[in-house]
Structure formats: C-alpha cells, structure tokens
C-alpha positions as CSV (number, residue, x, y, z in Angstrom):
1,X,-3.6,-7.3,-26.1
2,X,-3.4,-3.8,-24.2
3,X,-4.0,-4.7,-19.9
4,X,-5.5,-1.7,-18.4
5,X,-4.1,-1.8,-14.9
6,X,-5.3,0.2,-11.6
7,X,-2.7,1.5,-8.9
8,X,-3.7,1.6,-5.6
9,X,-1.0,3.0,-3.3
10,X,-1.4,5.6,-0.8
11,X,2.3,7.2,-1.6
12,X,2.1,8.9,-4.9
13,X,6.2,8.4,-5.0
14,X,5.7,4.4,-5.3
15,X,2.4,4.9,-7.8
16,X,5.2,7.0,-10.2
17,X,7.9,4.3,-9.7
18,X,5.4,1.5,-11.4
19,X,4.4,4.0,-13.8
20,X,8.2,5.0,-14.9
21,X,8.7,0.7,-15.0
22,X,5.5,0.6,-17.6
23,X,5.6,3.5,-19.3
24,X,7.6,2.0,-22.0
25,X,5.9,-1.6,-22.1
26,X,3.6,-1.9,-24.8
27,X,0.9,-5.1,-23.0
28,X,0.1,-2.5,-20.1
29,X,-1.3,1.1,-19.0
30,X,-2.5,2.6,-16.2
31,X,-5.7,3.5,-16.3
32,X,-6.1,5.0,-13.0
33,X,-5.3,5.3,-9.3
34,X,-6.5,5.5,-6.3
35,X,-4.9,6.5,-2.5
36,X,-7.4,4.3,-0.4
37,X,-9.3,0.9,0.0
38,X,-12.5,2.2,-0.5
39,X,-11.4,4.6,-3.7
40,X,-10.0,1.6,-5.4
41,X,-13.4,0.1,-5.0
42,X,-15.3,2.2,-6.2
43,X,-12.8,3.0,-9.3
44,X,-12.7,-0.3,-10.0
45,X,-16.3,-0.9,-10.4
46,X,-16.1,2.2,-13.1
47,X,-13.2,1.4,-15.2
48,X,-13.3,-2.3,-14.9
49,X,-9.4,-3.0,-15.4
50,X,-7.9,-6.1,-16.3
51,X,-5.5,-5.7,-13.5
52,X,-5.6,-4.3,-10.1
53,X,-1.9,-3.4,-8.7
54,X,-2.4,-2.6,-4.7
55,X,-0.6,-1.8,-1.4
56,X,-1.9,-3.7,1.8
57,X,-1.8,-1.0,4.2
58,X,-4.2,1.5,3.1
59,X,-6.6,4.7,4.8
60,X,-9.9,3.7,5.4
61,X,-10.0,0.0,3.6
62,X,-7.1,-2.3,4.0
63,X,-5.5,-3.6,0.7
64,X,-6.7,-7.0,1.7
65,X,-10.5,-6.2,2.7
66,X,-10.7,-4.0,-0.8
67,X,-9.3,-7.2,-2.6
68,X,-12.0,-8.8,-1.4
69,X,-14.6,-6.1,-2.5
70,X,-13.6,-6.0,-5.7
71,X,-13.2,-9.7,-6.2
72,X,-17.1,-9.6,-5.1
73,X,-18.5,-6.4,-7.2
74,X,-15.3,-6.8,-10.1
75,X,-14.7,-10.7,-10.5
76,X,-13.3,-9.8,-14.2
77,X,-10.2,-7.6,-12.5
78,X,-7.3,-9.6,-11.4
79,X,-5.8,-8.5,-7.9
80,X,-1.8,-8.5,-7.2
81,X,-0.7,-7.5,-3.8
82,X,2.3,-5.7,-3.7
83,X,3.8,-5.7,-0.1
84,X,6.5,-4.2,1.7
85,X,6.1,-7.2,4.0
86,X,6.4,-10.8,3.3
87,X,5.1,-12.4,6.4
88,X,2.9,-15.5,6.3
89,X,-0.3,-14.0,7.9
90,X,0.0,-11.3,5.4
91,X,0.1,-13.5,2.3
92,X,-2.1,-16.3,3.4
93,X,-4.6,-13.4,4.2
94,X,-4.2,-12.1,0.8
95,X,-4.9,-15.2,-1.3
96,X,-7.6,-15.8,1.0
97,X,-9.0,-12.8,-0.3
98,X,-9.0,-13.4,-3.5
99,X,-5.9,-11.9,-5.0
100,X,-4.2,-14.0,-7.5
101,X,-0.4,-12.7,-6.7
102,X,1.7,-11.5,-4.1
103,X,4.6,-9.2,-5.2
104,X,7.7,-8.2,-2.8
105,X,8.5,-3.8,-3.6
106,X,11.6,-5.1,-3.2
107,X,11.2,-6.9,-6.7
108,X,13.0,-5.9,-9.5
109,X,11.1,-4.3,-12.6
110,X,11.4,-7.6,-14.4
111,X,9.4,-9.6,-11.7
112,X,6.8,-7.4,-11.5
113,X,5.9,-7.7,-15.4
114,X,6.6,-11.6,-14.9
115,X,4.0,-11.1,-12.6
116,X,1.7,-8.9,-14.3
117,X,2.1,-11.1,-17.4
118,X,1.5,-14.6,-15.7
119,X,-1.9,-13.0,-14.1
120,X,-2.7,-11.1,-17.0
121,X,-3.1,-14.8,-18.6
122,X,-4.7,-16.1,-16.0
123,X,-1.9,-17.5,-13.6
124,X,-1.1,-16.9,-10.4
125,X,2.4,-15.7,-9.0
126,X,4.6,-15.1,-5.7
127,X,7.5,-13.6,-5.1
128,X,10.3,-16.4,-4.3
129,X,10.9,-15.4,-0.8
130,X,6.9,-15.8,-0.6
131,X,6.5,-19.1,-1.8
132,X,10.0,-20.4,0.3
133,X,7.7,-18.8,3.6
134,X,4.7,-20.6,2.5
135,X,6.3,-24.2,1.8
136,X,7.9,-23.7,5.4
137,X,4.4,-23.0,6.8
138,X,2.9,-26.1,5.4
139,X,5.8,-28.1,6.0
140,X,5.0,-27.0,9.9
141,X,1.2,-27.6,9.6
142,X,0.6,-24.2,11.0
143,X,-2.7,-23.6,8.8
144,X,-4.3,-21.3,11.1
145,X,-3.2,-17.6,11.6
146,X,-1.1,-17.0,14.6
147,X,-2.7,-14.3,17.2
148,X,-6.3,-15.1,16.1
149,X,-8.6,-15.9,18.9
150,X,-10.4,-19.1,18.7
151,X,-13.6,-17.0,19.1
152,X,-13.4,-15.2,15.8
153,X,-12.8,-18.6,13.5
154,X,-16.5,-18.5,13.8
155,X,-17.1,-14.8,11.4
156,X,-17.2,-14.6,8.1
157,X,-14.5,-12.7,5.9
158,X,-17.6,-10.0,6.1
159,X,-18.2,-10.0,9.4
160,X,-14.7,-9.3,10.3
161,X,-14.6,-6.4,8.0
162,X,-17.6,-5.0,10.1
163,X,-15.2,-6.1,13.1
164,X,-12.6,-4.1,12.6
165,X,-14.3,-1.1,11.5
166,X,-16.4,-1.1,14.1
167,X,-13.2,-1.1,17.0
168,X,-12.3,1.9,14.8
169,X,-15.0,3.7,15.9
170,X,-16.9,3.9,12.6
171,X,-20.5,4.0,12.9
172,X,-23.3,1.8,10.9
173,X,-23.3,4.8,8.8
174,X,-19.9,5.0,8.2
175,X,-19.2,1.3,7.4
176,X,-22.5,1.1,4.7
177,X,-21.1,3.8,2.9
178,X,-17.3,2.3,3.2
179,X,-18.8,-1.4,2.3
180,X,-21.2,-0.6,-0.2
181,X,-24.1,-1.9,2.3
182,X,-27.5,-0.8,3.5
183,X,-27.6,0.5,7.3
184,X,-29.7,-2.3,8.5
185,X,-27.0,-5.1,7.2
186,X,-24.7,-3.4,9.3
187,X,-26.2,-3.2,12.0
188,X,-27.5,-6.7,11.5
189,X,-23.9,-8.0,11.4
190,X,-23.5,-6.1,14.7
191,X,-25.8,-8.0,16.0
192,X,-25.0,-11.5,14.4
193,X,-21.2,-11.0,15.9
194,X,-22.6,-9.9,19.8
195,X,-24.6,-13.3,19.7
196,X,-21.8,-15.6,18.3
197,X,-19.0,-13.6,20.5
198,X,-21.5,-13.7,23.6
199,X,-20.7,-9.9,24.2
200,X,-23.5,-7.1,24.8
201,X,-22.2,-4.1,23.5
202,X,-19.5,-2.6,20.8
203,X,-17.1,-2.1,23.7
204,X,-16.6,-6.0,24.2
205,X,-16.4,-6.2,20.4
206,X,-13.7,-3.8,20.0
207,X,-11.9,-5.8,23.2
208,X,-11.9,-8.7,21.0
209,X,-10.7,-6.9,17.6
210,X,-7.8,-5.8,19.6
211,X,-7.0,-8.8,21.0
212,X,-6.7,-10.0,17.3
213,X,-4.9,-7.3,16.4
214,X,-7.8,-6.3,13.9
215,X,-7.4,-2.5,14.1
216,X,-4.5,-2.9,11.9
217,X,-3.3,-5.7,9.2
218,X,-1.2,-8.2,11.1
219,X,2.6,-7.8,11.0
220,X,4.9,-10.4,12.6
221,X,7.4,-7.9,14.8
222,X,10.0,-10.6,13.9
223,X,10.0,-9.3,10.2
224,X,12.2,-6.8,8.2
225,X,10.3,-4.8,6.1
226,X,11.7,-4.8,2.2
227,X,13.1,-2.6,0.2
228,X,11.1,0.1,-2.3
229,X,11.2,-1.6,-6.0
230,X,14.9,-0.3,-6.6
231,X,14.1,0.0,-10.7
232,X,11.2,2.3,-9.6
233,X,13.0,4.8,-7.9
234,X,15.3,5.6,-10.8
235,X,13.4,5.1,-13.9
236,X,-18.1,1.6,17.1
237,X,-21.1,3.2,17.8
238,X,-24.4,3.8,15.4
C-alpha cells in the first residue's frame, strides 16, 4: 500500500530533506505541505492523508494545538511530531494531543521510515532518547508539566488554545477563523476562562498565559536543541 503523507514545516530546506529521504521509497509520497498550524489543518481536511509529518513550532498554530485539530476534524490521518527538541513537556504535550509518534531531526533516515512504517500500521513510536526521558519522568512521578499554574489544570485542551491566542492579541475574530469556530464560541470560552480564573478582563488572562509560558510552546532552557536529520541535508481583544 501507497501512504500519502503531509509535511508541515515552516523551513522549506527541512520539507526538501524528508522529501530527498522518500523520494525513492516506494510505501510513501508526499501529497502536500504546508508552512503553518492552521494551513496544515485545513489541508489536511482536503487531502485526507494517511500520515501527517509536522514541526512543533509553527506561525500562527503550534504543531501541537494543529495535532489536536486534525486529530478532531481528520481522526483517519496519523500525526508524528518531528522535533528539534526532546524535552519532556514537549513530548508528553504531544501525545497528549493526539499524535501517535515523536521523532528526534536529529534521526537518521532509517528511523524516520521505522517510524513512518510502525504508524503507518497502526503503532506508535519514539525516538530512543524520547522514550529513556519519559521512563526517567515516570520513574520520578513527575506527571504534571513543570511551570503550569495550578489555576489552568482546570481548562480544557480547547480552552487553552483560546488562552494562548488570546495573550497574543488575536481577537474573537481572529481565533474563529484560526480554530475553525463560530464568534460566539469564542467569545463564550472567553468568558468560561474569566469565571474559572476569577479574572475580569483579557489583560489578567494574558498575565496568566505568560506566567505559563503559553505565548510560546514550552522549552526547558536546560536542553540542547538537536541536530537537522543529517541524511536530509545530503540526499486579546474582540
């Protein structure tokens, strides 16, 4: 069988590095790609692929908050992350989401068609760095995120989309369009989170989204990003 796969990367020089690794493989092609979140999205609800391939730091959507759109509006694509970055938060964040991989761009070419393969047939994969991080988290019983104020435990996976969006300064407008909702969700959410945060206006919401370090995806200081997939190179208010 022939896996369509979607590449979502916002540097078209790491989108032509996994294409030189596939062009050659007869189980996948690339069907499309996308620079954004919210592109990814929204090409992923037209070409339906088997696979989606994507970055976690992306304009406009995050590559964990699309994950979790297309997981809702897509549940037949397959989501891998592929990181630069193999912190905890990042990958517990991920799988939380709803991706069913989490692949290091420092990989060679042959783990990331182990990986494509294992999800392909309806496994799951990470990285072995990944899963050594993970078995040391558990091992520590540190289940819950470090940096996340107790306050925000109470939001949905929703609601903290709206959350961060909003600190960015996008307006109801702006985050229907990006989410794929109607106006008066958003703004219902908006109000949903003043109540539960006991705040009265976006300003003490975007205090708290800072605080959590929401405005961008979470990245412990203490961590070295990885290498670029080494086979690639050579082959808010209303």
């Amino acid at each position: 069988m022939l896996y369509d796969i979607l590449l979502v990367d916002d540097h078209k020089i790491m989108r032509d590095g996994i294409k030189a690794i596939l062009r050659n493989n007869e189980e996948f092609r690339v069907c499309g790609e996308a620079e954004d979140g919210a592109e990814a999205v929204a090409l992923c609800k037209k070409l339906r692929p088997h696979l989606v391939l994507i970055d976690i730091h992306l304009p406009k959507l995050n590559g964990i908050e699309a994950t979790g759109e297309i997981v809702r509006h897509c549940p037949e694509s397959k989501v891998i992350i592929l990181s630069m970055y193999d912190d905890e938060n990042s990958v517990v964040s991920a799988i939380r989401s709803g991706a069913r991989a989490f692949v290091l761009k420092r990989a060679s070419d042959a783990e990331l068609l182990d990986a494509l393969r294992t999800v392909a047939r309806g496994g799951s994969y990470l990285s072995p760095q990944v899963s050594d991080r993970l078995l040391n988290r558990i091992k520590r019983g540190e289940s819950r995120e470090k940096g996340t104020p107790q306050a925000l435990e109470g939001l949905s996976p929703r609601e903290l989309q709206v959350l961060r969006l909003v600190a960015e300064g996008k307006t109801s407008k702006e985050i229907a369009v990006l989410l794929d909702l109607g106006l008066q969700t958003v703004r219902s959410y908006r109000k949903t989170m003043m109540k539960k945060l006991a705040v009265s206006n976006v300003a003490g919401l975007t205090q708290l989204a800072l605080a959590a370090g929401l405005t961008r995806f979470s990245v412990s200081p203490v961590e070295t990003p990885a290498k670029e997939l080494p086979e690639a190179a050579t082959a808010v208010s209303e």
